[in-house]
C-alpha positions, 0 to 999 in steps of 0.5 A: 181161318185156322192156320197151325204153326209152322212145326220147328224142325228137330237137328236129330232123329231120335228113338222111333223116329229113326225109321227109314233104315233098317240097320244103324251104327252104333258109337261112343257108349262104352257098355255097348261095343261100338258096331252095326246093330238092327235098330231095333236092336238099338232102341232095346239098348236105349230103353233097357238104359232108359235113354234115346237113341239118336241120330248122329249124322244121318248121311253115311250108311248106315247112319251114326247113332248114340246112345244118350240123354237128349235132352242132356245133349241139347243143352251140352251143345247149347252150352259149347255153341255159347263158349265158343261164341264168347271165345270169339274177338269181334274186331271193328275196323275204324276208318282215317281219311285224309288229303295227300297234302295233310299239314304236320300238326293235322297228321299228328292229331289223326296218329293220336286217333289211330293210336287210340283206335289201335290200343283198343284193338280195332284194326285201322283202314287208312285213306288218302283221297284225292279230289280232282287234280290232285290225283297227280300226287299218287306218289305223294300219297303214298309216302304220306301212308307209309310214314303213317305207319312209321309213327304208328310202328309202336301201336300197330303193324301193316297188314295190308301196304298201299293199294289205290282204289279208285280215287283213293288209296288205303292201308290196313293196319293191325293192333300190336298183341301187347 
């Protein structure tokens, strides 16, 4: 059974296949005055430059049109959209997790992984959880995240202070710009 391929729709209209308007607005060549021209009035300027007529944003009315090289075009934006996106910071989020009665030197060691996640600039989400009774100990719980913080005052910074959740309580913090 024959099935043709589905058809990849194209982001823009371009020269003839902006026809379901009768007039277009003309922008951004500098030898063409910027204004509302017939289209084929417009696609007679594309083609006495040897260039598309494309459409730019087809909501308005009439709708937004340039005169350029399309295929130049495509790959400009291909090219802006890949800047952009290496432009961008992906921040993980690590996660600590404790009891709200943590011993000294087991506090220390998850400082140490905090300020390690943190020099790497991950942010830091850090639990105290609390199984069964011990949920009595909220106050406690608190204290300990706080002086989480103190230590890691060098490293990082509170970008959201305690909140209980559930049966645990958590706190953001945010890697330091250095």
């Amino acid at each position: 059974m024959y099935r043709p391929l589905p058809q990849k729709k194209e982001e823009h209209r371009i020269n003839e296949r902006i026809a379901n308007t009768q007039k277009v607005r003309l922008v951004g060549d500098s030898s063409i005055e910027n204004g509302i021209y017939s289209i084929q009035k417009a696609l007679q300027f594309s083609k006495e430059r040897e260039l598309d007529l494309v459409e730019i944003n087809p909501k308005l009315n009439p709708p937004v049109c340039k005169i350029l090289d399309y295929k130049k075009f495509l790959y400009e934006q291909k090219k802006r959209k890949k800047q952009f996106k290496a432009k961008q910071i992906k921040v993980n989020t690590k996660e600590i997790r404790f009891g709200p009665q943590i011993g000294d030197h087991d506090g220390k060691v998850k400082i140490k992984s905090a300020e390690k996640f943190l020099m790497r600039g991950d942010k830091v989400k850090v639990f105290v959880f609390f199984k069964g009774r011990s949920i009595v100990y909220k106050d406690q719980g608190k204290i300990k995240l706080l002086k989480f913080a103190e230590e890691i005052e060098e490293y990082g910074k509170v970008e959201q202070m305690p909140v209980m959740e559930g049966k645990r309580m958590y706190m953001i913090l945010a890697p330091k710009k250095f």
